[in-house]
C-alpha distance (Angstrom), angle and dihedral (degrees) to the residues before:
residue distance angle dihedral
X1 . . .
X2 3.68 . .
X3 4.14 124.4 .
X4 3.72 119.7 -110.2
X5 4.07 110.2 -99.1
X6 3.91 90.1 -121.3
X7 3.91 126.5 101.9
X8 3.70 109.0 -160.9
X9 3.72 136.1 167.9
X10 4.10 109.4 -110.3
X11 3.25 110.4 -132.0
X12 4.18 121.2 173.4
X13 3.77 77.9 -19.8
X14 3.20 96.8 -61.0
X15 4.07 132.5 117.5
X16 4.04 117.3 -104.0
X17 3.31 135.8 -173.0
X18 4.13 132.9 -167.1
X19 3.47 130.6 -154.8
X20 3.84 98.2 -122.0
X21 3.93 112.1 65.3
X22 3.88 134.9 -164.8
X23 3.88 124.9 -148.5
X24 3.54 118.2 -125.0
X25 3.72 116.2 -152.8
X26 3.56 141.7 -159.1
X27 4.08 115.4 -126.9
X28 3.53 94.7 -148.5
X29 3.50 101.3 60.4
X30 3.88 102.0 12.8
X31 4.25 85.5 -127.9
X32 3.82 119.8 137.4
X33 3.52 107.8 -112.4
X34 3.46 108.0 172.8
X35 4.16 137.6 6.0
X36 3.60 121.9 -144.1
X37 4.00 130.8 -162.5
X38 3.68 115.7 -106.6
X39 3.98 101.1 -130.0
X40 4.21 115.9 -128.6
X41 3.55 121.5 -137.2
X42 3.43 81.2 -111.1
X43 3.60 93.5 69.7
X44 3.47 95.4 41.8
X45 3.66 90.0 59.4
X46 4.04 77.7 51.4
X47 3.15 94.6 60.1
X48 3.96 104.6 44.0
X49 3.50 82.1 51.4
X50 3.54 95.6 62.1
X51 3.68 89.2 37.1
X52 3.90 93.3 64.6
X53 3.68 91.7 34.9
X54 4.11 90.7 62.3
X55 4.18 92.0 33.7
X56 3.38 102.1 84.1
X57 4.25 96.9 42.9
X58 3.99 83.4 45.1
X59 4.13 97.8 49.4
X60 3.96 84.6 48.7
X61 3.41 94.0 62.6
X62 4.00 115.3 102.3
X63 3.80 107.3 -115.8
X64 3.98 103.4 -111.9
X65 3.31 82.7 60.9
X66 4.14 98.1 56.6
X67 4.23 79.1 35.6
X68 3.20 88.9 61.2
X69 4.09 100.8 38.4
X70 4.43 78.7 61.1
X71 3.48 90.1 55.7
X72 3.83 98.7 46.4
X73 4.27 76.6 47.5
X74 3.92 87.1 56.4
X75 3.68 96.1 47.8
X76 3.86 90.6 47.3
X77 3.63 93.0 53.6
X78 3.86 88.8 43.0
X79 3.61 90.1 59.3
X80 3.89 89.7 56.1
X81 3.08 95.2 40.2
X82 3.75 103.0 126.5
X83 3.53 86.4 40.7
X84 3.95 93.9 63.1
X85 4.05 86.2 40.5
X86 3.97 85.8 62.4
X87 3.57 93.6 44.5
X88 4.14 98.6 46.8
X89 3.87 77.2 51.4
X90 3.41 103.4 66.4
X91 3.58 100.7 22.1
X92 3.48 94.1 48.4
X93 3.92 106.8 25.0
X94 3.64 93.3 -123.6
X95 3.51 125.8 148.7
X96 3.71 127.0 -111.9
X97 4.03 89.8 -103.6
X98 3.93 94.2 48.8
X99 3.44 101.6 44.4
X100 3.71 89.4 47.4
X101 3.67 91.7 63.9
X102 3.46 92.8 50.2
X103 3.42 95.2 54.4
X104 3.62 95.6 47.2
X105 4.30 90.8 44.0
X106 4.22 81.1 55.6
X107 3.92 88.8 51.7
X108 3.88 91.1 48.1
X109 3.74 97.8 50.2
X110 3.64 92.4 61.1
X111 3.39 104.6 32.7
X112 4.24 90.9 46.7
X113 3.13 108.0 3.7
X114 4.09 97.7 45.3
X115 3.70 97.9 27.3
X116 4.11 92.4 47.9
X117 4.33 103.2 40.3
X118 3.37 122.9 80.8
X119 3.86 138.4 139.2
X120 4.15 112.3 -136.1
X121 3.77 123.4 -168.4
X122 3.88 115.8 -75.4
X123 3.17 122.2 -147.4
X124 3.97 118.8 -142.5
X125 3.72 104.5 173.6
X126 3.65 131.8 25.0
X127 3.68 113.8 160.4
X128 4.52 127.0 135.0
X129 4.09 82.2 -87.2
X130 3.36 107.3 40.5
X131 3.82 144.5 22.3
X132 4.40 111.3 -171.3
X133 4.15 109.7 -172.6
X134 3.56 123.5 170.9
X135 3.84 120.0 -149.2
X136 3.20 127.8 -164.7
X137 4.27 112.0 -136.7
X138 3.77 130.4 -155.2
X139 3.91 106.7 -105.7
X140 3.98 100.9 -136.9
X141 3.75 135.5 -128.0
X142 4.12 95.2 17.4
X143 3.74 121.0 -169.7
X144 4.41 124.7 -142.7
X145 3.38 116.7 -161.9
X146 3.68 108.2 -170.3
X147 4.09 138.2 -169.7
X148 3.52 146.8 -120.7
X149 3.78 95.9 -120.2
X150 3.92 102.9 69.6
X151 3.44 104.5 1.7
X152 3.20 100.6 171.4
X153 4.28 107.7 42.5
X154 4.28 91.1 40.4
X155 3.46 86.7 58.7
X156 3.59 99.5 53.5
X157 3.85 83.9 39.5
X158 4.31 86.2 76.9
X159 4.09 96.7 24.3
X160 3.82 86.5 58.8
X161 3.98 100.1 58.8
X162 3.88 92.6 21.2
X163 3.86 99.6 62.9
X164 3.82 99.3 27.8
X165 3.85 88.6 60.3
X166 3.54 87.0 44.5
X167 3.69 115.1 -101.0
X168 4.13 127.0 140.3
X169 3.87 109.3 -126.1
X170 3.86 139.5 -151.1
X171 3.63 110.5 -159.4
X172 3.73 112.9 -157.2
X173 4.25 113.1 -171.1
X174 3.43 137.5 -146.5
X175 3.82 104.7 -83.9
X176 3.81 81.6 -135.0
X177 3.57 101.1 56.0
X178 3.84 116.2 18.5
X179 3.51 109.9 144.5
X180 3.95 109.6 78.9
X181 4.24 84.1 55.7
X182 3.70 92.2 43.8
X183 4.01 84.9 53.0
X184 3.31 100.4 50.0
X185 4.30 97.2 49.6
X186 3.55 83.5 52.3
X187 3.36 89.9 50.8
X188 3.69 97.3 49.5
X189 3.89 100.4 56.2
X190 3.69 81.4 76.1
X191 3.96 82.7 68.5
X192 3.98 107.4 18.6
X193 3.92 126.4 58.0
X194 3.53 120.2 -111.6
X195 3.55 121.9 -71.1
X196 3.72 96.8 14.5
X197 3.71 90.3 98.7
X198 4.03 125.2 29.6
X199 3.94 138.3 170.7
X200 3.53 133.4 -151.0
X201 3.66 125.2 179.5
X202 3.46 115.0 -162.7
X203 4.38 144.4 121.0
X204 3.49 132.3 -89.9
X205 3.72 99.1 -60.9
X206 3.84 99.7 60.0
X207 3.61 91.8 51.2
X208 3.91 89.8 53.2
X209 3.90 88.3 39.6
X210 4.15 83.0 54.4
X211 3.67 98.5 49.7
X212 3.54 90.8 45.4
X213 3.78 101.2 50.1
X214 3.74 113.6 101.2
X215 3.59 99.4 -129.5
X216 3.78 96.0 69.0
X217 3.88 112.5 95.6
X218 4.08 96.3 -173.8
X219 3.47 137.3 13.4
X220 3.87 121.5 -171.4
X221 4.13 120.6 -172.4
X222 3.57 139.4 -164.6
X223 3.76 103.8 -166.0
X224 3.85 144.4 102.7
X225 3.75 122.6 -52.3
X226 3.77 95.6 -97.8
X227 3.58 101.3 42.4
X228 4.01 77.9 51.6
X229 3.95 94.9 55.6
X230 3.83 92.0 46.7
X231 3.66 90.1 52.7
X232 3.66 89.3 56.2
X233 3.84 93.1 48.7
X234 4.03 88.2 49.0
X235 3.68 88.3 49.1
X236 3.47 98.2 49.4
X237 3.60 109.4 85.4
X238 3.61 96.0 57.4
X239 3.60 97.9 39.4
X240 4.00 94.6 -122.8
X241 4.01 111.5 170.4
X242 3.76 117.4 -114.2
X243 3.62 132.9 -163.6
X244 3.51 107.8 -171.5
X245 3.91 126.0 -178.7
X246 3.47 107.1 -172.7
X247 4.07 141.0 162.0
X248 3.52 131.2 -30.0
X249 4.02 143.0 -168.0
X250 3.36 86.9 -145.7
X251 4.42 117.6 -163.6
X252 3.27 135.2 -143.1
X253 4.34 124.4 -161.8
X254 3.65 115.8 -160.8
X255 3.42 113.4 -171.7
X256 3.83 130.1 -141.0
X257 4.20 92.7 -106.5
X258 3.78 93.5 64.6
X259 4.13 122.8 117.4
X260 3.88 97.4 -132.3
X261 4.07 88.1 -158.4
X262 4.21 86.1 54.8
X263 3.49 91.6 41.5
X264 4.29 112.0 43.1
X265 3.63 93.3 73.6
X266 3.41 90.1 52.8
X267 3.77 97.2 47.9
X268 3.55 93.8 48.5
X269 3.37 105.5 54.3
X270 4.19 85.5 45.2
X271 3.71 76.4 59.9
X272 3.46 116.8 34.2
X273 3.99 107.2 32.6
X274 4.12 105.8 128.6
X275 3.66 89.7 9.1
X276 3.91 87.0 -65.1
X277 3.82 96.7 -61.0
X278 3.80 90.3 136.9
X279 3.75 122.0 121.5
X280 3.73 93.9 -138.0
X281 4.02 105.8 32.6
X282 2.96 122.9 125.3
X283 4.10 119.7 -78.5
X284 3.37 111.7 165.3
X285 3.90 123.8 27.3
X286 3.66 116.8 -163.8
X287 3.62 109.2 -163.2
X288 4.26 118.8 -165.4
X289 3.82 99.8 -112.8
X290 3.46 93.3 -116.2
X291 3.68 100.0 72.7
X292 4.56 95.5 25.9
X293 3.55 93.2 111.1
X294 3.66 104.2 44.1
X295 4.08 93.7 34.9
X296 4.42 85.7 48.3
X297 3.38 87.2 43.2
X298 3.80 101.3 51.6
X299 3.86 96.7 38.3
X300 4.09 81.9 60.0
X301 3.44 101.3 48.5
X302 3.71 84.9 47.0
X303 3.90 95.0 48.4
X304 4.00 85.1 50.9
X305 3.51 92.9 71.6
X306 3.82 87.9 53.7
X307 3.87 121.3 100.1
X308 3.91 120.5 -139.5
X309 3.94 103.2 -158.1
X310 3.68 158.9 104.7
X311 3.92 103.3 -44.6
X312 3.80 94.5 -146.5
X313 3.93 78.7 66.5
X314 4.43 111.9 86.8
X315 3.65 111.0 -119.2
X316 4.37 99.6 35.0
X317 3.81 107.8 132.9
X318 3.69 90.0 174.0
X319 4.14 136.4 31.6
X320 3.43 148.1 -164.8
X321 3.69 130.4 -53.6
X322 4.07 99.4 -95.1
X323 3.89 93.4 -120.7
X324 3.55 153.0 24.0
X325 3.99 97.2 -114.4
X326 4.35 92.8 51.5
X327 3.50 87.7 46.1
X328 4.26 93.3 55.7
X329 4.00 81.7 47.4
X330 3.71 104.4 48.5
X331 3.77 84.7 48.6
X332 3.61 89.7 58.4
X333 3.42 86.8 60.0
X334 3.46 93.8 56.1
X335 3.81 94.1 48.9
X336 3.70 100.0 45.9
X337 4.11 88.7 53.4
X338 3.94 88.1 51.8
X339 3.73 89.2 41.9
X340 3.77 87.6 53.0
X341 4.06 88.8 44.1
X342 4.03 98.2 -119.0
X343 3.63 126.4 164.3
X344 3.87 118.5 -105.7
X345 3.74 109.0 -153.0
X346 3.55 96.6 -169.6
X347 4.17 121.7 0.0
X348 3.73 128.7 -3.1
X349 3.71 97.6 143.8
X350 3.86 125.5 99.0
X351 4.07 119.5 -155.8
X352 3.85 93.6 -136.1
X353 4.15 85.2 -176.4
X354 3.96 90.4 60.3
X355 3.82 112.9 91.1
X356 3.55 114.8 -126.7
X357 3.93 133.7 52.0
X358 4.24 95.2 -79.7
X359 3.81 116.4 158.1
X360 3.93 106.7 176.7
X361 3.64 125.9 -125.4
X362 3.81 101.3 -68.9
X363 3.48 120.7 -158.0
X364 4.17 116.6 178.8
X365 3.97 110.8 -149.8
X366 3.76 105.1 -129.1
X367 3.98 100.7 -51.6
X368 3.89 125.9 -171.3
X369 4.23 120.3 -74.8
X370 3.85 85.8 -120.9
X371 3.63 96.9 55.5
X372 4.53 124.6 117.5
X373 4.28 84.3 -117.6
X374 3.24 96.9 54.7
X375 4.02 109.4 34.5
X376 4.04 86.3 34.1
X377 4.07 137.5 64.7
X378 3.77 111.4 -118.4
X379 4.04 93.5 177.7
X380 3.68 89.1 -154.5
X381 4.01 136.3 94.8
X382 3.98 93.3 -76.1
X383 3.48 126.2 103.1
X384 3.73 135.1 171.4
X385 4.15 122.8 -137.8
X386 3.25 115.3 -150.5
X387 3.98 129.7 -171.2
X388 3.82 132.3 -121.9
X389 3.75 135.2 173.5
X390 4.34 97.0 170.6
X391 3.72 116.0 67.7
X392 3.55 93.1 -157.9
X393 3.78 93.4 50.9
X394 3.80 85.7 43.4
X395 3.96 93.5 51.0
X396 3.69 83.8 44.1
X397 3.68 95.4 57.7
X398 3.83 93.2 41.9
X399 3.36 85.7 61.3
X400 3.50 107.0 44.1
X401 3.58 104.3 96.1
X402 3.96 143.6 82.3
X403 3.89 88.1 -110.4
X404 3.38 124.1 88.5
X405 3.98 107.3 165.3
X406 4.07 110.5 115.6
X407 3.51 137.3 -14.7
X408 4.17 130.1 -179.3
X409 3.75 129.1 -164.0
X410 4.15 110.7 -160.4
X411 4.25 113.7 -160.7
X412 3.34 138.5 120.5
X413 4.08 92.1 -126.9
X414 3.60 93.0 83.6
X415 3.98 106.5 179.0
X416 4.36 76.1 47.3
X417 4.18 82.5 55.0
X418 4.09 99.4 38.5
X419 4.35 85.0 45.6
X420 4.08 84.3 57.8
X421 3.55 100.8 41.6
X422 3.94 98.4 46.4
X423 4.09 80.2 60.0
X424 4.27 94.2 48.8
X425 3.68 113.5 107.8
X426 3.82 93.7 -136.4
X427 4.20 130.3 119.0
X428 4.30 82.8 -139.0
X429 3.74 121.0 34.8
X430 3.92 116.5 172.8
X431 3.63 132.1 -161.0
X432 3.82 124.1 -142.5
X433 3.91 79.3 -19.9
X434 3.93 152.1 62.7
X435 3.73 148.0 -178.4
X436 3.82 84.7 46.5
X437 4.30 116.8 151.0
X438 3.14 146.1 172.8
X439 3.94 144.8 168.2
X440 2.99 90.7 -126.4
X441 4.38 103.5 54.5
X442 3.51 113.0 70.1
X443 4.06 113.1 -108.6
X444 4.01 120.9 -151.4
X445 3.47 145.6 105.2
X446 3.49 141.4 -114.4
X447 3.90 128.4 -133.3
X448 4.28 118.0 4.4
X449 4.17 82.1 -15.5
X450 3.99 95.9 81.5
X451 3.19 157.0 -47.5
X452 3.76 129.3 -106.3
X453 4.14 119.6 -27.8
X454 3.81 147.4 -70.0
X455 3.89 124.1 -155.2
X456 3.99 123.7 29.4
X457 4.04 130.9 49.7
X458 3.51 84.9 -61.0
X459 4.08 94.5 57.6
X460 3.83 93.4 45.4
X461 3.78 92.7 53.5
X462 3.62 90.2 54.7
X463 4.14 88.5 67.3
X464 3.93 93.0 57.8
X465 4.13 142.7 41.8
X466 3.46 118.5 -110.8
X467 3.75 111.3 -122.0
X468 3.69 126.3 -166.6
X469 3.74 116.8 -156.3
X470 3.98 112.6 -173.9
X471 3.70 115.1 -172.6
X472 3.92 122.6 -159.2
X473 4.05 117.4 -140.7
């Protein structure tokens, strides 16, 4: 079963149109695939309206019953699956492989994540005088703000916890890459009443025009750092709620008891997954000097048999930079470590004749602590190792940034590993691992990466007010 060719705003659960449209294009190819309507704040106001209109009918209803509307979400998704695979795809310039697994992480957060979580009354006190319960209440009209990066699975990351504890949503996309999100809330008011769950496509002004409306209770982001802060500001004034996970800078420790043959697969695709436009991949590798060369020199011998290309093509391991605006800012990257005379070890070199936004696997040779790849973000497929040979200078330097998101530490000496990582200023650190989640592990970041968590108990609180109700015998 094929999607309709349409991209429309949902409003009420109905299909909407506007008369100013934005092009949607695909990375690999730089083709317009799609156009999508640019929502008024007329619409928006629409759309809250409906929002509040379907809350209160919605928050009423007992919670197997929402439990079960996420898994009937799951199945529908399920069933179009390959369907949202192709989409991601060109949307996204993800390969086949990774946009399967982001399909199939979407279908498992509703159908076990959403269908399993849920947060019942407790009761504190219950003597003859007095009985204390705490409840846990659906916020209201709750706002997602959703990326470029994984369009599809982030979303479901805040529909999951937000509708089964009984909150109405507005999702607003990724200007950049609308179209999987717009599918899926079409989708859904096949399973969901009206109003409980709208879309709005649109650029940066609705999404300040949405944090800033009165209406909207809670807002929770998954964006940069300074799209964060001005969310914050724009949510100020009426004292809406935000979770916001936002960038990172995020470090990795290798430590002198590694194999670097074992390990270079591993670090790559930490790395280099979705051309490195992952919030917690890996962006600066400091590798005990001890085992530099052989680790460098295995992780680019590895990344050589790595494709960079169109992912409709067989054989691509790795695509294009998503959009137009990352690709200008990974190139700076590239520039400013040329400018500064580094050593590439693998990459550097952008075929400005080639259509489509492709940076090459970029691998910088050991370049100074001070220097824009290491102490900034690229998002993109470049990433700068660095040596160390003092674990408290190295812990030190993890630390010493405004991020805070994720961290790993790779080495066979594990209580050696678990010592470091306890000491990482990070809301994720992995072990001999990364990219790992879960519903049920709480997801945020400390510092300029975030604030408060998705996923867990703790994540599904954050979408309601606690309530205590004491009752006197």
């Amino acid at each position: 079963m094929s999607f309709s060719n349409d991209f429309l705003n949902i409003i009420d659960g109905k299909k909407v149109s506007s008369a100013i449209s934005q092009p949607v294009i695909n990375p690999s190819t730089e083709d317009v695939i799609a156009s999508v309507p640019n929502a008024t704040k007329e619409q928006l106001d629409e759309a809250i309206k409906a929002a509040s209109t379907a809350f209160p009918a919605w928050a009423a209803l007992p919670v197997g019953k929402r439990q079960h509307a996420m898994v009937e979400l799951g199945q529908l998704l399920q069933k179009h699956l390959e369907n949202f695979v192709s989409l991601l795809m060109r949307e996204g310039g993800k390969t086949k492989d990774l946009a399967t697994i982001e399909a199939m992480q979407a279908v498992a957060w509703f159908c076990e994540g959403g269908a399993k979580q849920s947060l019942p009354d407790e009761v504190l006190l219950d003597s003859p005088e007095r009985k204390v319960i705490v409840r846990y209440v659906p916020v209201g009209v709750c706002a997602a703000i959703t990326p470029f990066n994984f369009p599809l699975s982030l979303m479901v990351w805040k529909l999951a916890p937000a509708l089964v504890t009984g909150n109405v949503v507005i999702v607003k996309p990724s200007p950049h890459a609308p179209l999987t999100a717009i599918k899926l809330v079409e989708l859904a008011q096949q399973v969901l009443p009206p109003g409980v769950l709208n879309i709005l496509a649109g650029d940066i002004n609705l999404g300040k025009q949405l944090c800033e409306h009165p209406e909207i209770r809670r807002i929770s982001v998954t964006g940069s750092t300074a799209a964060g802060k001005d969310i914050m500001r724009s949510a100020a004034n009426n004292l809406a709620r935000v979770t916001l996970e936002l960038g990172g800078n995020d470090p990795a420790i290798i430590l002198p008891d590694v194999d670097p043959q074992e390990l270079a697969p591993k670090l790559f695709w930490a790395t280099f997954h979705n051309s490195g436009q992952i919030c917690v991949a890996l962006k600066r590798i400091y590798i005990h000097e001890d085992v530099y060369d052989a680790v460098r020199d295995a992780l680019v011998a590895y990344a050589r048999t790595i494709t960079v290309g169109d992912v409709s093509q067989p054989g691509v391991g790795v695509g294009p930079v998503q959009n137009r605006v990352g690709f200008k800012k990974v190139k700076s990257f590239l520039e400013d470590c040329k400018k500064n005379g580094y050593k590439f070890a693998l990459g550097g070199e952008v075929d400005h004749n080639r259509k489509g936004f492709f940076v090459p696997i970029t691998i910088v040779d050991n370049p100074p602590e001070n220097s824009m790849i290491v102490q900034e973000e690229p998002f993109g497929p470049v990433v700068p190792l660095v040596k160390w040979n003092d674990e408290e200078n190295v812990i030190r330097r993890a630390n010493a940034t405004v991020y805070g998101l994720a961290a790993s530490v790779w080495g066979k000496d594990i209580k050696r590993a678990e010592a470091i990582a306890k000491r990482i200023e990070s809301g994720t650190v992995w072990i001999n691992e990364s990219l790992i989640f879960h519903w049920d592990y709480p997801f945020g970041g400390f510092k300029h990466s975030g604030i408060g968590v998705e996923h867990s108990k703790a994540g599904l609180m954050s979408w309601t007010n606690t309530q205590t109700m004491t009752i006197h015998a």
